[in-house]
C-alpha positions in Angstrom: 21.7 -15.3 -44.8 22.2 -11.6 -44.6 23.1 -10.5 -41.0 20.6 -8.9 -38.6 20.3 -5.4 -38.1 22.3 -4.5 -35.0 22.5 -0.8 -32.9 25.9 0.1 -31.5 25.2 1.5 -28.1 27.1 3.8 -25.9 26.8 1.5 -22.7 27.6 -1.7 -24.7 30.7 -2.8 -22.5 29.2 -2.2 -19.3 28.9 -5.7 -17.5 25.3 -5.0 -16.6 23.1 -3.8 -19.6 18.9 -3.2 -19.3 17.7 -6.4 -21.5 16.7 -6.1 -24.9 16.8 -7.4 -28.6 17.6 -4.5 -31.2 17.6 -7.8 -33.7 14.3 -9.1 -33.0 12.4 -5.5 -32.7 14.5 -5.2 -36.7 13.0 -8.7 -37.6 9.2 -8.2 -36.3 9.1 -4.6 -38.3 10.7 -6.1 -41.5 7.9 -9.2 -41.1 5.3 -6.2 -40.6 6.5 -4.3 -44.1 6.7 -7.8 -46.4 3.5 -8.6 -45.0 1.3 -6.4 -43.5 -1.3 -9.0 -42.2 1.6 -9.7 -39.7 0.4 -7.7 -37.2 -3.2 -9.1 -37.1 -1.6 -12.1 -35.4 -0.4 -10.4 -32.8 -2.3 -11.1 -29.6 -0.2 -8.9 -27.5 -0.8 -5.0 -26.9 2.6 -3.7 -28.4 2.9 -0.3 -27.9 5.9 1.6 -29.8 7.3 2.6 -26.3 7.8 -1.0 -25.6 10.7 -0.8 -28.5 14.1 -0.7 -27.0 15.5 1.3 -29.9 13.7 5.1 -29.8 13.9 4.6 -34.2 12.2 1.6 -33.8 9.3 2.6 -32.0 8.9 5.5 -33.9 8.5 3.1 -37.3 6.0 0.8 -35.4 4.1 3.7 -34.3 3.8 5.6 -37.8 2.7 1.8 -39.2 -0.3 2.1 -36.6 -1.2 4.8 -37.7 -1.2 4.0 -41.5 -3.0 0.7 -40.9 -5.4 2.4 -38.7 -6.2 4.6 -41.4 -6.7 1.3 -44.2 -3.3 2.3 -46.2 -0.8 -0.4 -47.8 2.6 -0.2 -45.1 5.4 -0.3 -47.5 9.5 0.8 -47.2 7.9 3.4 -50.0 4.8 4.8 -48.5 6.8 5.1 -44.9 9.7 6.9 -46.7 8.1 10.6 -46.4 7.5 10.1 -42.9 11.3 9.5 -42.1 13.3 12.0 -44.7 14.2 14.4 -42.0 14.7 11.9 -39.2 17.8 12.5 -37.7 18.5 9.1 -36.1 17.5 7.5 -39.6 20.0 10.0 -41.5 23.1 8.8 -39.4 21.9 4.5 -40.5 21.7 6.1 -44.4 18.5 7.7 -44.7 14.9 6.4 -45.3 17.0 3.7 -47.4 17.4 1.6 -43.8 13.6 0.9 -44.3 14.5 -1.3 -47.1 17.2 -2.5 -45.2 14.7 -4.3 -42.7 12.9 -6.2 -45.6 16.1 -7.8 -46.5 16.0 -11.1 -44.4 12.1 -12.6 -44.4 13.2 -14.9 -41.3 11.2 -12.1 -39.3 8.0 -14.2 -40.9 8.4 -17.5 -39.8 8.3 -16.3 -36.1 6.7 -12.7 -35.9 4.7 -13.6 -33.1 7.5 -14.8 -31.5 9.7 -11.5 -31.8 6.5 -9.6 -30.7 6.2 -11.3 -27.5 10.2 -11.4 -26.7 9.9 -7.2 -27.0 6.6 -6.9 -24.8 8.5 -9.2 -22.4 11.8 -7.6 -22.3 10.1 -4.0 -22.0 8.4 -5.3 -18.8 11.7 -6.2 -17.7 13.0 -2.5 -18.3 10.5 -1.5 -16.1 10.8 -4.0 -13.8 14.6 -2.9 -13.3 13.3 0.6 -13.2 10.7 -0.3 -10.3 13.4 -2.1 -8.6 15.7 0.8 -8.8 13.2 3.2 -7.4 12.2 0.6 -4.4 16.6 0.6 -3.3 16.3 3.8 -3.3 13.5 5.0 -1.2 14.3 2.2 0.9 17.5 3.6 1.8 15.9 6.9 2.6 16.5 7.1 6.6 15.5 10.6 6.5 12.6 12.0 9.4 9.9 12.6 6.7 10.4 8.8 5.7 7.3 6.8 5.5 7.9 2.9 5.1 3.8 1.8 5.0 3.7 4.7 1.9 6.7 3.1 -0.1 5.1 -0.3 0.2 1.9 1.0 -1.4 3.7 2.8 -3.9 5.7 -0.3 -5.0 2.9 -2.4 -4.6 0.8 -0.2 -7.2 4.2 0.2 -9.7 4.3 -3.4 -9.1 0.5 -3.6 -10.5 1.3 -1.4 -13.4 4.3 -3.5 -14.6 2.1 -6.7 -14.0 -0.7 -5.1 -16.5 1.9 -4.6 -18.9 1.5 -0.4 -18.2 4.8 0.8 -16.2 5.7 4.1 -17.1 4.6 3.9 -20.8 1.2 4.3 -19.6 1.3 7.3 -17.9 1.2 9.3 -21.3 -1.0 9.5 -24.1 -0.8 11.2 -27.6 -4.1 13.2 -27.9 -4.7 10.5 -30.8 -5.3 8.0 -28.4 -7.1 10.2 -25.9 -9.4 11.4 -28.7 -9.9 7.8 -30.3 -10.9 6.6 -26.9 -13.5 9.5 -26.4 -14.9 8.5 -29.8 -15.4 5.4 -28.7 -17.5 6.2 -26.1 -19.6 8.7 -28.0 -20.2 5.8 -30.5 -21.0 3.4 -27.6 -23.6 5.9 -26.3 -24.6 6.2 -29.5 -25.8 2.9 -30.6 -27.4 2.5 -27.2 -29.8 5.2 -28.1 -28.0 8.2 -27.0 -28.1 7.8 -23.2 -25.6 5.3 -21.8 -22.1 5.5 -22.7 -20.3 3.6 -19.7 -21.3 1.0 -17.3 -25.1 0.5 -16.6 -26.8 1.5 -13.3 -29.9 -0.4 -14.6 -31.9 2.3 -13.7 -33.1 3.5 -17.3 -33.8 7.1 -15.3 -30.5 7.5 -13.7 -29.0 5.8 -17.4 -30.5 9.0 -19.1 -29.1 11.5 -16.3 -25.6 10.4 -16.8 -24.5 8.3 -19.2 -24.1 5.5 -17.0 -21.3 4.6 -14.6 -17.5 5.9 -16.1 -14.0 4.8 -16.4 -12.0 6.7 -13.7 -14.9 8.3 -12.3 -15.5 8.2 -8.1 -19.1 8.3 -7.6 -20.5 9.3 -3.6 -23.5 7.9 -3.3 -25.0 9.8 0.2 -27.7 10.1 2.3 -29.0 9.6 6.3 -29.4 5.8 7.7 -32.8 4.4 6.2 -33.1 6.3 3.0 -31.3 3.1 1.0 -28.1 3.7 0.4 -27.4 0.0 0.2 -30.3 -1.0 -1.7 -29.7 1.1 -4.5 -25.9 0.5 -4.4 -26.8 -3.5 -4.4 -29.0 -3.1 -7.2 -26.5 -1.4 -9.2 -23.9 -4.0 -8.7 -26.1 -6.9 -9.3 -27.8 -4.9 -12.3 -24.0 -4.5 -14.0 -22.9 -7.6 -13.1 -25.8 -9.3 -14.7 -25.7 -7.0 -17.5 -22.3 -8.4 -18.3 -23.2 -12.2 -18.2 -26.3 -11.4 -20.7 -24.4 -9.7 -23.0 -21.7 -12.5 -23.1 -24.4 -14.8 -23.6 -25.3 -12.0 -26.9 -21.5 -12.3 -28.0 -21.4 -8.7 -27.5 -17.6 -7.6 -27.0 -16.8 -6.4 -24.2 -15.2 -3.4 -24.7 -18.3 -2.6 -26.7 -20.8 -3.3 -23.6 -22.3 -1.3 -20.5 -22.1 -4.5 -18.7 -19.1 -5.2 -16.0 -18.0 -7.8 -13.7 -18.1 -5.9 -9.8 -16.3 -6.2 -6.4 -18.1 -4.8 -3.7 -16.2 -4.4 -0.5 -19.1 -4.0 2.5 -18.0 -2.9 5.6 -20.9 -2.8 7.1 -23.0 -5.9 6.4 -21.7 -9.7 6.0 -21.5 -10.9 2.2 -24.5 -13.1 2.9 -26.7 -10.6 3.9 -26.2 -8.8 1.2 -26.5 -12.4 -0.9 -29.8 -12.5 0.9 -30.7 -8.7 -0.7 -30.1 -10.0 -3.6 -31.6 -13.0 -3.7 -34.6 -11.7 -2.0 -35.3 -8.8 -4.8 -34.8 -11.5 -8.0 -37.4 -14.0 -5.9 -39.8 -11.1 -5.0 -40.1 -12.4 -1.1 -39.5 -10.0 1.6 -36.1 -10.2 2.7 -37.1 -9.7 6.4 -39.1 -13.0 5.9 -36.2 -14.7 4.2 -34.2 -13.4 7.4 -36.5 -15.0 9.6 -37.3 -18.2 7.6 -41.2 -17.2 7.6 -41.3 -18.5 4.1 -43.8 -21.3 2.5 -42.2 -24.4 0.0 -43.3 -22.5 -3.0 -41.4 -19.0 -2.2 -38.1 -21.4 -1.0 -38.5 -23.2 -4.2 -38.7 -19.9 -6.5 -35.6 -18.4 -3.8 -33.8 -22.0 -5.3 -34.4 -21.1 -8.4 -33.2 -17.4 -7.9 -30.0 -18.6 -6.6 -29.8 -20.7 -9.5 -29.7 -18.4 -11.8 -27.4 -16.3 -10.2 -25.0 -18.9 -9.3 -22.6 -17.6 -12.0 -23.0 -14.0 -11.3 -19.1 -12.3 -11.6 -20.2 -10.0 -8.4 -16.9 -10.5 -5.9 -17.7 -9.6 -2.6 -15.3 -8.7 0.2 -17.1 -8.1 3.7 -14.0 -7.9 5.5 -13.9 -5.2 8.6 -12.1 -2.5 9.2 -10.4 -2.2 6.0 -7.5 0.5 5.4 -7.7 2.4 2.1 -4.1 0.7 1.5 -5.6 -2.9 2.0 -8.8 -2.3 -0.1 -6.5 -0.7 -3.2 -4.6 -3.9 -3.1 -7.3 -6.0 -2.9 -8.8 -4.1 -6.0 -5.9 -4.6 -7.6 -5.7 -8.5 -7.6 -9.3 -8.6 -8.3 -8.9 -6.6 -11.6 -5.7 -8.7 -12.5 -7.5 -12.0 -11.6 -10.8 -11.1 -12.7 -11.3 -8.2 -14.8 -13.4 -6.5 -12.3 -14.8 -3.2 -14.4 -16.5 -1.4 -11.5 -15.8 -1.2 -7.4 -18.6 -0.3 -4.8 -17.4 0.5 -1.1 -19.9 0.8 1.9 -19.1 3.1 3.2 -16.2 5.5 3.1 -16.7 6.4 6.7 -15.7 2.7 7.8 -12.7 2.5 5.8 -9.0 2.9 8.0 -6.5 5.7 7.0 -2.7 5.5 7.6 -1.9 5.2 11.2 -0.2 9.1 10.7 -3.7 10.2 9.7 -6.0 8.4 12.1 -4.8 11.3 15.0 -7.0 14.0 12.5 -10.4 12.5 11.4 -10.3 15.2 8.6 -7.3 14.6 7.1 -8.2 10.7 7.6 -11.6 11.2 5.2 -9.4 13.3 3.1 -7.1 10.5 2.4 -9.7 7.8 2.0 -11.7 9.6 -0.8 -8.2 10.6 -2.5 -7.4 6.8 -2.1 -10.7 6.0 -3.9 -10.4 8.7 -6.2 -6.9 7.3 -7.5 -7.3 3.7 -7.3 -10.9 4.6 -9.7 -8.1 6.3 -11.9 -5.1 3.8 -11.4 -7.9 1.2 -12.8 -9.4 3.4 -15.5 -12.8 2.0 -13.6 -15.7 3.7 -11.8 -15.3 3.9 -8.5 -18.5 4.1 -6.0 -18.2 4.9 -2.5 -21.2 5.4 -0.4 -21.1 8.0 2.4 -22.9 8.8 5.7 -24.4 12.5 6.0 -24.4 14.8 9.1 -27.4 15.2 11.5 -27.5 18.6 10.5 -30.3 16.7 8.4 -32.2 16.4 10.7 -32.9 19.9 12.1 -33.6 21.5 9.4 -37.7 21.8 8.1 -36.9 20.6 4.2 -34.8 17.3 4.7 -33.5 17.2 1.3 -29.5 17.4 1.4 -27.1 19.4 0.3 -23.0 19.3 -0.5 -22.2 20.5 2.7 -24.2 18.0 4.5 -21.5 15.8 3.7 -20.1 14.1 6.8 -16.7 15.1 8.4 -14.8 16.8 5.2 -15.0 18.9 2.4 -12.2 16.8 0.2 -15.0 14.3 -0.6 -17.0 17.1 -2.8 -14.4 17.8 -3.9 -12.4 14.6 -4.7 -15.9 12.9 -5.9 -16.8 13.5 -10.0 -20.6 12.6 -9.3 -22.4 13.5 -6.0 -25.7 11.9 -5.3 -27.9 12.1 -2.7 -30.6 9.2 -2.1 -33.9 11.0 -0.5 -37.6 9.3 0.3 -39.9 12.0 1.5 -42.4 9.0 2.8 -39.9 8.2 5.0 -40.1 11.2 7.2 -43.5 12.4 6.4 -44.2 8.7 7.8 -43.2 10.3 11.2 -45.6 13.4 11.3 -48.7 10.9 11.1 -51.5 12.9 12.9 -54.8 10.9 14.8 -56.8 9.0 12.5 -60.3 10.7 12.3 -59.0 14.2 11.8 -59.1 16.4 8.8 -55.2 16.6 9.6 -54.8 12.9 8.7 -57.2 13.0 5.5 -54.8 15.4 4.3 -52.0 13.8 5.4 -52.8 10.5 3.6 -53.6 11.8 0.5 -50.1 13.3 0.6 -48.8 9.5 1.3 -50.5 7.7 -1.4 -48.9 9.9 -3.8 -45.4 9.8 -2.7 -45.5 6.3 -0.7 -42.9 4.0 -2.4 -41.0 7.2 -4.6 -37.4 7.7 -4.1 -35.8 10.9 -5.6 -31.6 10.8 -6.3 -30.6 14.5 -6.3 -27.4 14.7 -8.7 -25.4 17.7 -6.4 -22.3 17.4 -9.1 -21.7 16.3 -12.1 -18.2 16.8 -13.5 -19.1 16.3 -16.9 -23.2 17.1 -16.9 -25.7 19.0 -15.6 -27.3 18.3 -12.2 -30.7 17.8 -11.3 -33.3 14.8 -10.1 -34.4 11.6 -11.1 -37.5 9.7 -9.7 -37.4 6.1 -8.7 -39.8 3.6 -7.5 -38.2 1.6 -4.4 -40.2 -1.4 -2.6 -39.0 -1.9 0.4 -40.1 -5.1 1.7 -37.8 -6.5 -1.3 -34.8 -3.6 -1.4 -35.2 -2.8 -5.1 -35.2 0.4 -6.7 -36.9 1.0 -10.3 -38.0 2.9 -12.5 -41.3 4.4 -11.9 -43.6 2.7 -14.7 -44.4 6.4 -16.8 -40.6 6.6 -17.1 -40.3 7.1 -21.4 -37.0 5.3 -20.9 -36.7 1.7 -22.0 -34.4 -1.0 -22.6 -36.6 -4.1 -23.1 -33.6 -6.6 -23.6 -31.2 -5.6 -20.2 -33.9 -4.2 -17.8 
């Protein structure tokens, strides 16, 4: 049996070498040029950067590309590809290809080899991570900051866990291209107006695309305009847009549906449960609250709950939450459960770091940073709902604006989407004149035709235009819809 291709490296007789294989990463890319099929079986997400030998990596990424592109992978049709490599000259030239199809043993366990490389490159990085963690531990400088090398860690920690480290903080503009292909196809063959995750809002679908990767979304407006609702509805609408299209045997890379954690600072996780439960049964969730309900509407709530039962929407309700806590959190829910969006209410009641909490500025500035890297860190959209200032309020024309946003600038400018949630009805509601007078004729015609008709104001849009889209929302149930002249449709997710 012919001997397996070895590397001599410089740092052989050190007593402490960074693990690796050079014979297996040799064996699984001979297996790959006797028999192409070999990589199909590979399960794992080998990456060329996860070789330990630079040469090697190189090969296994020009064989991507080749398969990628329907070609036969051959010593022969790789040959052009390596004639002026100058780590391939000093094995012999391009003749080193032919070298690796020598010993077929590489067959027999392929899948093997492939894991033992993934494996031992998480180990590189592991070492790497560890090195880095001495290191800053045994800064004992003044600008030290021990809370902000724990998060660190923590989130290189995460990266080595999902297999990323430092090989996934750069990308050829092959794969950054393929990947926005992907989502023009996507929005494509959903009829041209939803290429990321579904809002369920057909009107808001058709506005923006939908909900995307590494996107943070503000979602803003004054107490009572329904922040929550709509942010609920979202959740549940994503989260049950993912079971359905499971149940389809629709991939998932391929659907606008995700699994969602909603951290609520602000209400309990069953009374948000009770939102939920109370817009699928169609009972008023101030009746549900208060029990004023008859055997048939607890029946059809049973049957809501039901239903619902296996709904992937993770809620967190603990208080007081820093921005630290909540990205960890995030993290183990994405590593656990593949969560593919994140809903926070609201940024004002998150906690900074304890150096920040003396400034409330540079506190909200750190929050929507936090939120903006953690939606980037998970390649997942990222929305944050936000309080507005009472500056709201004095004003004649109530709509709001950017700088209506409370307590710091950095969340216009940290946010990719800004929108505002605004219900005229709610304050005309206040300016109700005596019945009797031609004042209050006038005034109720005005009602009955914007009673029940929510605007969201799109302020900024990174990678759109801005403007408004109409909803219906029914308060006595929470829900937001579309109005029914909307000439959107999606008859099978709506």
């Amino acid at each position: 049996m012919a001997e397996l291709i070895r590397f001599a490296a410089a740092n052989e007789a050190e007593p402490q070498r960074l693990p690796r294989n050079i014979e297996a990463e040799a064996a699984f890319l001979g297996a790959i040029l006797i028999d192409n099929r070999v990589i199909e079986d590979v399960s794992i997400k080998l990456q060329p950067d996860h070789f330990f030998e630079p040469l090697h990596g190189r090969i296994f990424e020009q064989i991507l590309r080749l398969i990628d592109r329907n070609m036969l992978v051959t010593p022969v049709t790789l040959k052009p590809f390596f004639e002026a490599d100058e780590s391939m000259r000093e094995l012999g030239g391009p003749g080193y290809l032919i070298k690796l199809t020598a010993d077929g043993a590489g067959l027999i366990g392929a899948r093997d080899f492939a894991q033992q490389i993934y494996d031992l490159a998480l180990l590189r990085e592991l070492v790497t991570v560890g090195r880095t963690l001495v290191d800053n531990a045994l800064d004992t400088s003044e600008s030290v900051d021990p809370k902000g090398q724990i998060e660190a860690a923590e989130s290189a920690l995460y990266k080595v866990a999902e297999g990323e480290g430092e090989t996934g903080s750069m990308k050829s503009f092959l794969t950054a291209s393929t990947e926005a292909i992907r989502n023009v196809e996507k929005a494509l063959n959903s009829g041209g107006s939803l290429s990321g995750i579904t809002t369920g809002l057909n009107s808001i679908n058709a506005k923006c695309g939908g909900l995307h990767n590494s996107d943070l979304v503000i979602l803003a407006g004054r107490p009572g305009m329904g922040k929550t609702s709509l942010a609920t509805n979202i959740a549940f609408n994503a989260a049950r847009r993912w079971v359905r299209e499971r149940e389809d045997g629709i991939e998932e890379s391929k659907g606008a549906g995700a699994k969602v954690a909603f951290f609520s600072l602000e209400m309990s996780a069953d009374q948000l449960a009770t939102r939920i439960l109370a817009e699928q049964s169609g009972i008023s969730s101030e009746l549900l609250r208060m029990g004023k309900i008859s055997r048939d509407d607890f029946r059809e709530l049973s049957r809501a709950s039901r239903e619902l039962q296996d709904l992937p929407l993770f809620i967190d309700d603990t208080p007081a939450l820093t921005i630290a806590a909540l990205r960890t959190r995030a993290r183990r829910l994405q590593r656990r459960h593949g969560i593919g969006l994140i809903v926070v209410d609201y940024l004002q009641l998150l906690q900074g770091s304890s150096r920040a909490n003396d400034n409330r500025v540079n506190e909200i500035s750190e929050i929507s940073r936090g939120l903006k890297t953690l939606a980037k860190e998970l390649s997942i959209p990222v929305v944050a709902l936000s309080q507005l200032s009472r500056a709201v309020e004095q004003r004649e024309d109530k709509t709001p604006m950017l700088s209506d946003l409370r307590e710091s600038g950095s969340i216009e400018q940290d946010a990719d989407m800004v929108w505002f949630v605004y219900r005229e009805d709610y304050y005309e509601l206040m300016k109700k004149p005596d019945e009797g007078t031609p004042a209050f004729e006038a005034w109720n015609e005005k009602m009955e035709r914007i009673h029940g008709v929510a605007e969201l104001i799109i302020s900024k849009q990174r990678h759109g235009s801005t403007g408004r889209v109409r909803m219906k929302f029914e308060a006595k149930i929470t829900r937001f819809s579309d109005l029914a002249d909307d000439q959107y449709a999606d008859a099978r997710y709506d």
